[in-house]
C-alpha positions in Angstrom: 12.6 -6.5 -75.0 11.9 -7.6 -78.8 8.1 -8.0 -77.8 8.0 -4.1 -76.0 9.6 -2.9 -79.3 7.2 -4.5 -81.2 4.4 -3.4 -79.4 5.4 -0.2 -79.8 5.3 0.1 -83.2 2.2 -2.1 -83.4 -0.5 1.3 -84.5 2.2 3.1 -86.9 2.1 -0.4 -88.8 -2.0 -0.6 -88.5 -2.0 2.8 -89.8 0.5 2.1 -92.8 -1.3 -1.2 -93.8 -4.9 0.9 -93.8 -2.7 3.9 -96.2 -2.0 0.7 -98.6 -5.2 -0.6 -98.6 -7.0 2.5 -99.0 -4.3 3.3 -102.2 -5.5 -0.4 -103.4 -8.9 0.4 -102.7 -9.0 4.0 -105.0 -6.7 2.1 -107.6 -9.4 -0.7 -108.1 -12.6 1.7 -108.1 -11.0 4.3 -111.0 -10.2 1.2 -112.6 -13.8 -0.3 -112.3 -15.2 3.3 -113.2 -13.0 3.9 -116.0 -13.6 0.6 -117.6 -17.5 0.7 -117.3 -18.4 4.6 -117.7 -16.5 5.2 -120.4 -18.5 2.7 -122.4 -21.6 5.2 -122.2 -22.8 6.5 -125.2 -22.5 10.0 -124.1 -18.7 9.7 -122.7 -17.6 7.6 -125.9 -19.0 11.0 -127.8 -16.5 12.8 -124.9 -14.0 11.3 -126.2 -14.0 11.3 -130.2 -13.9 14.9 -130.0 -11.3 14.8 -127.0 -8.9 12.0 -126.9 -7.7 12.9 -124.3 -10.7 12.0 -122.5 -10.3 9.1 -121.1 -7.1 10.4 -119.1 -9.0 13.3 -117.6 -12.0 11.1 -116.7 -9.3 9.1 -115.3 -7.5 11.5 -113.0 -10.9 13.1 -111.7 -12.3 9.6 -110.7 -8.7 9.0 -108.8 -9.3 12.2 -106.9 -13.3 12.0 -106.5 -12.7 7.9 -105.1 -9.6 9.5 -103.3 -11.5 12.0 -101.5 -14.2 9.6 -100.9 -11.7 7.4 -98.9 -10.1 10.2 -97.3 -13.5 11.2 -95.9 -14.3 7.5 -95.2 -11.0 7.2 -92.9 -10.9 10.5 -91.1 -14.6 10.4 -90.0 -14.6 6.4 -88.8 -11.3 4.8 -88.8 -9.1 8.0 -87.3 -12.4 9.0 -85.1 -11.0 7.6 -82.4 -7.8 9.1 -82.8 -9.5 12.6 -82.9 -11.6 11.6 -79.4 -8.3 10.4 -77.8 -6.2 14.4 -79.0 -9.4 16.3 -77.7 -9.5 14.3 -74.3 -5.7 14.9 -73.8 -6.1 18.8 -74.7 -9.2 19.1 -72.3 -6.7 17.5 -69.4 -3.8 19.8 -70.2 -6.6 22.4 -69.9 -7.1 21.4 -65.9 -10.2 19.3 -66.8 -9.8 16.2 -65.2 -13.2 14.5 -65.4 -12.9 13.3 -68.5 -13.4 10.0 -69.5 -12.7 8.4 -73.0 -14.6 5.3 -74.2 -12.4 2.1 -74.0 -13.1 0.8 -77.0 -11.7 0.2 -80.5 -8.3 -1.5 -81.9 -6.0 -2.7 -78.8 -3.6 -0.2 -79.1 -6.4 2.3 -78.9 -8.1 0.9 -76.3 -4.9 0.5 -74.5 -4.0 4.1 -74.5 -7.5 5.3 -73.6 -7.4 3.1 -70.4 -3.9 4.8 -69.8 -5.1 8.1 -70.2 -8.4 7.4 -68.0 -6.0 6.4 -65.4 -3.9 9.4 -65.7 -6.7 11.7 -65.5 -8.5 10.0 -62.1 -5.1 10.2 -61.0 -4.8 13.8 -61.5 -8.3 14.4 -59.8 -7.6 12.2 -57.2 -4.4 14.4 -56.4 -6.6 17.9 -57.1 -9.1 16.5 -54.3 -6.3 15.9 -51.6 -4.2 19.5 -52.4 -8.0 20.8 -52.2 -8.7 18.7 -49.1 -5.2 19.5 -47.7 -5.1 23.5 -47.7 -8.7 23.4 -46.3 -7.7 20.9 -43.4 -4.7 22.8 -43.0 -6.4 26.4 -42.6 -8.8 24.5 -40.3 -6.1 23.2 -37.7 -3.6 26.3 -38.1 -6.8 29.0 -37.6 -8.8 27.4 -34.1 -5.3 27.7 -31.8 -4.7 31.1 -33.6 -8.4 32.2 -32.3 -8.0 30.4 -29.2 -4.6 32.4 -28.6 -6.4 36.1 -29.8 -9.4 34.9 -27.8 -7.6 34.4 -24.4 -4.7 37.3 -24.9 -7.7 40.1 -25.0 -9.3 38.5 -21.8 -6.1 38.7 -20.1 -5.7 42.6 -20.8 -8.3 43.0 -18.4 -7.6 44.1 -14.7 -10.2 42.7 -12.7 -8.8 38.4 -13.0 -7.3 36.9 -10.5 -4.0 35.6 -10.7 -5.4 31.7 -10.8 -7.5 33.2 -13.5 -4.7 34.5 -15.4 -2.2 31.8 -14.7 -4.6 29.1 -16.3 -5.5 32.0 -19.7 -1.7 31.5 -19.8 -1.2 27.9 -19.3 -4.0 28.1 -22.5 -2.2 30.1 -24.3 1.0 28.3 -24.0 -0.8 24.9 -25.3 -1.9 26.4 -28.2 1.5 27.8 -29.3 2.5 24.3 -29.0 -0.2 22.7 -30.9 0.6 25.0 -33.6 4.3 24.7 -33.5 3.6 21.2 -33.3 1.7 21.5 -36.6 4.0 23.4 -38.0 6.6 20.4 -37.8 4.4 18.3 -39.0 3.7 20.0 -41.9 7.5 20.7 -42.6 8.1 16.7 -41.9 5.4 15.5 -44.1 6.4 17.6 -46.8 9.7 17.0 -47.0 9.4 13.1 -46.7 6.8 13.1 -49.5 9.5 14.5 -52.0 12.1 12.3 -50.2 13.7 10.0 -53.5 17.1 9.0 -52.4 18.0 8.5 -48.6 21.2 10.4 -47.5 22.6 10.5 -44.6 23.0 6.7 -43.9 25.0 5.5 -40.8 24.9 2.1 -38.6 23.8 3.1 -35.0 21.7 1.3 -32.1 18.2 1.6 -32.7 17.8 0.2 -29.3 19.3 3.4 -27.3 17.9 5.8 -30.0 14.0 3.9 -29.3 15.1 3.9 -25.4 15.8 8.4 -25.8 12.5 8.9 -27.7 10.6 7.3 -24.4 13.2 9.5 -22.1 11.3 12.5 -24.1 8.0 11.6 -22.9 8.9 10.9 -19.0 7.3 13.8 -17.6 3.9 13.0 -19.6 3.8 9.2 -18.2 4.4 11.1 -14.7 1.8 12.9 -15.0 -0.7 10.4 -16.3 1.2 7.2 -14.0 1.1 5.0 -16.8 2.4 1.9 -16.2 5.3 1.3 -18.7 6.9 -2.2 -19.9 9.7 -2.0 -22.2 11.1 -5.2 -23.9 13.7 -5.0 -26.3 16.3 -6.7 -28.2 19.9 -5.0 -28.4 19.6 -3.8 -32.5 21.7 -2.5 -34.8 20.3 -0.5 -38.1 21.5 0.9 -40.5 19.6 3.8 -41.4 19.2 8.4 -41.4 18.8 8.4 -37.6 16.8 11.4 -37.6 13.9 9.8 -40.4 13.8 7.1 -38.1 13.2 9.4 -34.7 9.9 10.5 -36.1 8.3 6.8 -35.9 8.9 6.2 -32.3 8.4 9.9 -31.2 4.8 9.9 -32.7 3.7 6.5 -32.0 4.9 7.1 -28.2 3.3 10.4 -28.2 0.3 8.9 -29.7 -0.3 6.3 -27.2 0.4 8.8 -24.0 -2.3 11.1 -25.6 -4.7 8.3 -25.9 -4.0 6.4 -22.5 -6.1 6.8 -19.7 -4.7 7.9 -16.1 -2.8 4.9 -14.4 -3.4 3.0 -17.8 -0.2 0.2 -19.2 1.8 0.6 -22.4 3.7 -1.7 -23.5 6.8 -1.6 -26.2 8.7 -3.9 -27.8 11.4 -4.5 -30.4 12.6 -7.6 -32.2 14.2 -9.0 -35.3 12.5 -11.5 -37.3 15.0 -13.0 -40.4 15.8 -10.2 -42.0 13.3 -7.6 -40.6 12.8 -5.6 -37.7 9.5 -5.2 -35.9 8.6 -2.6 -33.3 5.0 -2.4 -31.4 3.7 -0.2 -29.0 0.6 -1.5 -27.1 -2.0 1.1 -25.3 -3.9 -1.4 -23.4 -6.6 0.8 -21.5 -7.8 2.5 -25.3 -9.5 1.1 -28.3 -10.4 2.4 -32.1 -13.2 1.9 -33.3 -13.4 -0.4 -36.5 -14.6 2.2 -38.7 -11.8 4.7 -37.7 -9.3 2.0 -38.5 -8.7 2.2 -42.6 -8.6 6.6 -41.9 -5.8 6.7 -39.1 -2.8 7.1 -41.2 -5.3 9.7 -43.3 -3.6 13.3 -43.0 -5.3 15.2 -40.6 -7.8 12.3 -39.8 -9.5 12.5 -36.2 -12.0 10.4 -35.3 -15.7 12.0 -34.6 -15.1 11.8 -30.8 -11.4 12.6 -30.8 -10.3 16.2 -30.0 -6.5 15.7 -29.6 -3.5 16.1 -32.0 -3.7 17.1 -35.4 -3.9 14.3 -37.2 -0.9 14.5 -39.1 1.8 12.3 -36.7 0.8 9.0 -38.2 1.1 9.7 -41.3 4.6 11.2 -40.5 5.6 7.8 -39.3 3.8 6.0 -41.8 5.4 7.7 -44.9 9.1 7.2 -42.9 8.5 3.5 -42.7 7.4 2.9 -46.2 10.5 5.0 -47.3 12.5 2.1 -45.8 10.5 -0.2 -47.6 8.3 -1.1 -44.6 4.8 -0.8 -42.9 2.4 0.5 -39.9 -0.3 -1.4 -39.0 -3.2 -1.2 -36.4 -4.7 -3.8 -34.8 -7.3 -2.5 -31.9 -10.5 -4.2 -29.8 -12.1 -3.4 -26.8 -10.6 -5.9 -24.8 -6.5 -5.9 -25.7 -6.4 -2.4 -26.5 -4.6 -1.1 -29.3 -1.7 -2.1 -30.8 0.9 -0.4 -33.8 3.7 -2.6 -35.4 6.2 -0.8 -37.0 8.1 -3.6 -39.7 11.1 -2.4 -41.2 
């Protein structure tokens, strides 16, 4: 604590020690130019008709030297100072390129890295609220079109009813994927200003795991995918609802991506103090360049045309509230696999 204070306080004590020996500095000069210039023939004249002379010579060396050292100090020594102000008012000003040289006295140096950081920071935000809205306008506008698109065919009277039925069926998917969006949206927002977990309450995360797949029954119907569930009777403690959205989208993720007749497989155990949670799509791979971008908002792979990119970062962001992690671990011949540690 006594070395922080220190620290602190470190450049106002540079910049008193260079006031003192700038004040030294002046006193020695006028003293030097007083002594040797008034011995000139023409001065010494000065000052038999003026005695006062030699205290008016005095006074104007003190503030030419003075001046001098003032310029001396505010063009090199405080130069850095001056760079550091106009980089900060350029920031405030929305400019967040800017890059000050890290160089100079510690301190200095110090506070230009921390303002360098702050700034890439600030642009590296800019980027993803930029990136963001235009993502965003991208995924909310095709199922809107798709929707206009499909509603003016159907106002025509010469379909048949298979025709119209499946213009429906369209229509109805879309209205999901964008209320699906929408909740996504609303989730991620909310549990990216989430501080402080409320709502705290002991409960079976067994059973609650064991619902979320009861959600999804009439999807592995459809599809016949073969299910194996193996899991360990736990109790967590925990917002129940926070905790919904990892199992939701990681099911839902890996019934979207499984094949028909493919094998999923689930599991949940404790190890020490943690618990861990994996959900294994056996029949479907990533590729090892989509890996590092899954948990991305709104990242889909080149090839990929479902979701909306947005559930795994839902479950990410829920996980790390609780201090944990989601991982990814896929290959061609095992599949791919999420772990959920918590």
């Amino acid at each position: 604590m006594k070395a922080k204070k220190i620290n602190k306080y470190k450049l106002t004590i540079s910049l008193f020690l260079i006031i003192i020996v700038s004040f030294i500095v002046i006193q020695s000069l006028v003293t030097f130019i007083t002594q040797n210039v008034l011995e000139i023939t023409i001065i010494k004249q000065l000052k038999n008709a003026n005695p006062n002379i030699h205290t008016i010579f005095k006074v104007f060396s003190f503030v030419a030297v003075g001046i001098g050292v003032s310029f001396f100090i505010s063009t090199f020594i405080l130069k850095p100072v001056h760079v550091i102000i106009e980089g900060i008012h350029r920031i405030g000003e929305g400019d967040f390129t800017i890059r000050l040289e890290e160089t100079g006295v510690k301190d200095l140096k110090s506070l230009a890295i921390s303002i360098n950081k702050m700034a890439k920071e600030l642009e590296n935000k800019e980027i993803f609220n930029t990136d963001f809205i235009n993502n965003f306008s991208h995924e909310f506008k095709t199922p809107i079109v798709s929707i206009k698109g499909f509603a003016e065919i159907l106002k025509e009277n010469n379909l048949s009813d298979d025709e119209r039925k499946e213009y429906l069926n369209i229509i109805i998917n879309q209205s999901d994927r964008l209320s699906k969006l929408a909740t996504n949206v609303l989730d991620l927002s909310k549990f990216e200003s989430e501080e402080i977990l409320k709502d705290l309450e002991t409960f079976n995360l067994t059973e609650q795991i064991t619902q979320s797949i009861l959600l999804f029954e009439k999807q592995l119907d459809d599809k016949n995918i073969d299910l194996n569930v193996d899991m360990e009777t736990i109790y967590f403690t925990a917002n129940k609802e926070h905790l919904s959205h990892i199992w939701i989208n990681l099911i839902d993720n890996g019934i979207k991506f499984s094949p028909v007749n493919g094998i999923i497989i689930i599991s949940l155990y404790q190890v020490h103090s943690s618990i861990v949670f994996t959900i294994c799509n056996k029949n479907s791979y990533i590729k090892k360049e989509d890996i590092p971008y899954i948990f991305d908002k709104f990242y889909k792979s080149k090839n990929s045309s479902k979701g909306n990119g947005l559930g795994l970062s839902v479950a990410k962001k829920v996980a790390m509230i609780y201090g944990g992690n989601i991982t990814c671990n896929s290959n061609e011949e095992k599949g791919t696999e999420f772990k959920v540690i918590i």
